[in-house]
C-alpha positions in Angstrom: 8.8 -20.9 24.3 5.0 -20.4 22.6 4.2 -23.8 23.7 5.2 -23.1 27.0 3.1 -20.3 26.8 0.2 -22.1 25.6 0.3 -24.6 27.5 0.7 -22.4 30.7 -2.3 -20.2 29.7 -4.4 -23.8 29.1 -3.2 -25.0 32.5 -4.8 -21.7 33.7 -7.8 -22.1 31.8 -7.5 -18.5 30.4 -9.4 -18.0 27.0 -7.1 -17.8 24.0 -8.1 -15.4 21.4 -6.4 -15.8 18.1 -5.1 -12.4 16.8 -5.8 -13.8 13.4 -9.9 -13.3 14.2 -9.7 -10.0 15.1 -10.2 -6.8 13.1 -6.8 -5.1 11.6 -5.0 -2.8 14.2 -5.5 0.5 13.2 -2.1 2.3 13.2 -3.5 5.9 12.3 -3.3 8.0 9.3 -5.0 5.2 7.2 -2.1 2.6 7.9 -3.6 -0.8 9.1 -1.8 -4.0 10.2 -3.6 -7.3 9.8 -2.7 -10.6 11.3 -3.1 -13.0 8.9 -2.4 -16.6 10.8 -0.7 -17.7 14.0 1.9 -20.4 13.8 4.2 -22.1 16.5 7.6 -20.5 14.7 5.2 -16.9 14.3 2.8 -15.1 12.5 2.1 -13.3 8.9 1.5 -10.1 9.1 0.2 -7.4 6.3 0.5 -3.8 6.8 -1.1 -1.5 4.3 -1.3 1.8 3.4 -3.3 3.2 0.5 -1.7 1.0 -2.5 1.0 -0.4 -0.4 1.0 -3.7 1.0 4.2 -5.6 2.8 3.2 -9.7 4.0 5.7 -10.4 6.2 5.2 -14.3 7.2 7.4 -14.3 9.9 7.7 -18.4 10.6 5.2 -19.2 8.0 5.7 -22.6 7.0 3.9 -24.5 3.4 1.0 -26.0 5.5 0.4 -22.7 7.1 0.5 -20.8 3.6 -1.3 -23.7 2.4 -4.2 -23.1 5.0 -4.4 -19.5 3.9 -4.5 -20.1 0.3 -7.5 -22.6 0.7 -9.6 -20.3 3.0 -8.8 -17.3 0.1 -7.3 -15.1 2.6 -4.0 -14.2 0.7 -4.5 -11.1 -1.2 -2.0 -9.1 -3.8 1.0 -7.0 -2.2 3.6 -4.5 -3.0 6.6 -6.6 -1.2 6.8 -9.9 0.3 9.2 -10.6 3.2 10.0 -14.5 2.7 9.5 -16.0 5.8 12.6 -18.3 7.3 15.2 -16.4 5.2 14.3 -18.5 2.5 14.5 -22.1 3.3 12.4 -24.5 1.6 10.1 -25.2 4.2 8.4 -22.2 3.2 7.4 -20.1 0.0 5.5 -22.0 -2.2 5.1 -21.0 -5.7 1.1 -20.6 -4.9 1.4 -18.7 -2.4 4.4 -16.0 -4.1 1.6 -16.1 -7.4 -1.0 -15.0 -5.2 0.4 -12.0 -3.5 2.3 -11.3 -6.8 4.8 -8.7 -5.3 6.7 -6.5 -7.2 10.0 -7.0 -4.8 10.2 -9.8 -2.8 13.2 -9.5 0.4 15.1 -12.0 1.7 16.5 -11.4 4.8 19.9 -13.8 5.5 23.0 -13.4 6.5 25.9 -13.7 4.4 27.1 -17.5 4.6 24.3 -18.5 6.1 24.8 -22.2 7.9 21.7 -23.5 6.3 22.4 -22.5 2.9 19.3 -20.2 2.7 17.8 -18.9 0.9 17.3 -22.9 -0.5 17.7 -23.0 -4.1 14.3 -24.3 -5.1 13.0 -21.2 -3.5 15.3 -18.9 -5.7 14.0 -20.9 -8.3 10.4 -20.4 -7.7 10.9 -16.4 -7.5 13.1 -16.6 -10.6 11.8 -13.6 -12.4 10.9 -11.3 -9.7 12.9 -8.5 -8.2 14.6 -9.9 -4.9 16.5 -8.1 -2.9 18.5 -9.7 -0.4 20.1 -8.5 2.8 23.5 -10.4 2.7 23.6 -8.6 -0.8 23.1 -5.5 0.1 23.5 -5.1 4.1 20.7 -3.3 6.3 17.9 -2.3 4.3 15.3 0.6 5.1 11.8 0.2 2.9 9.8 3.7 2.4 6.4 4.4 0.9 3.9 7.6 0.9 1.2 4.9 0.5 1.8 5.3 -3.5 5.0 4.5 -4.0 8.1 2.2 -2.3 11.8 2.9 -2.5 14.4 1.7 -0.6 17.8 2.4 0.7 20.6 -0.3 1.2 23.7 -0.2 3.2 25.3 -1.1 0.0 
């Protein structure tokens, strides 16, 4: 469907901007959301507030997190959504070291058909706090910009 798109708006000859090269969206009350890259399968996304920082790579894959490590636009964040549910096309060890979250969610079903999250990725955040939806159901993150708790369906 984003090719299509692309290719539509190229046909056209309408100007593509990359959201990635503009400023972060202001949300209000000091809350910003920065797009971090573009990718076929999505885009990473930070949102920050005061101390708080969530990436949440939505379709990130290793050549895209590579790309942002070598232009030294991945910074340290509170929590890390791992992008693909875990599977090992994504999630480098580089790239979890340099956001260095203190949680890190994995959103998956429970017996998921592609075995995700992949193995070597548990094995790369072995040591970190993960928290994992077909663990511990629907999960709601809060923060007051200091501090992050969470509540889990179970």
């Amino acid at each position: 469907m984003y090719q299509t798109l692309m290719d539509a708006l190229n046909d056209d000859q309408i100007e593509i901007v990359s959201a990635a090269d503009l400023p972060a969206f202001d949300l209000g009350e000091g809350i910003t959301l920065r797009v971090l890259a573009e990718g076929e399968a999505g885009s990473a996304l930070r949102l920050k507030w005061q101390r708080f920082a969530l990436v949440m790579p939505i379709g990130l894959r290793l050549a895209d997190e590579t790309a942002l490590l070598m232009r030294g636009s991945v910074e340290p964040a509170t929590a890390l959504l791992l992008a693909d549910h875990g599977s090992s096309d994504a999630t480098q060890g580089e790239w979890v070291a340099a956001i260095n979250p203190q949680v890190v969610f994995i959103s998956v079903g429970a017996g998921n058909a592609d075995g995700d999250p992949a193995p070597e990725v548990l094995q790369r955040l072995a040591g970190r706090t993960l928290v994992r939806t077909d663990q511990k159901g629907d999960l709601t993150l809060f923060t007051d910009g200091r501090q992050m708790w969470m509540e889990a369906e179970r």
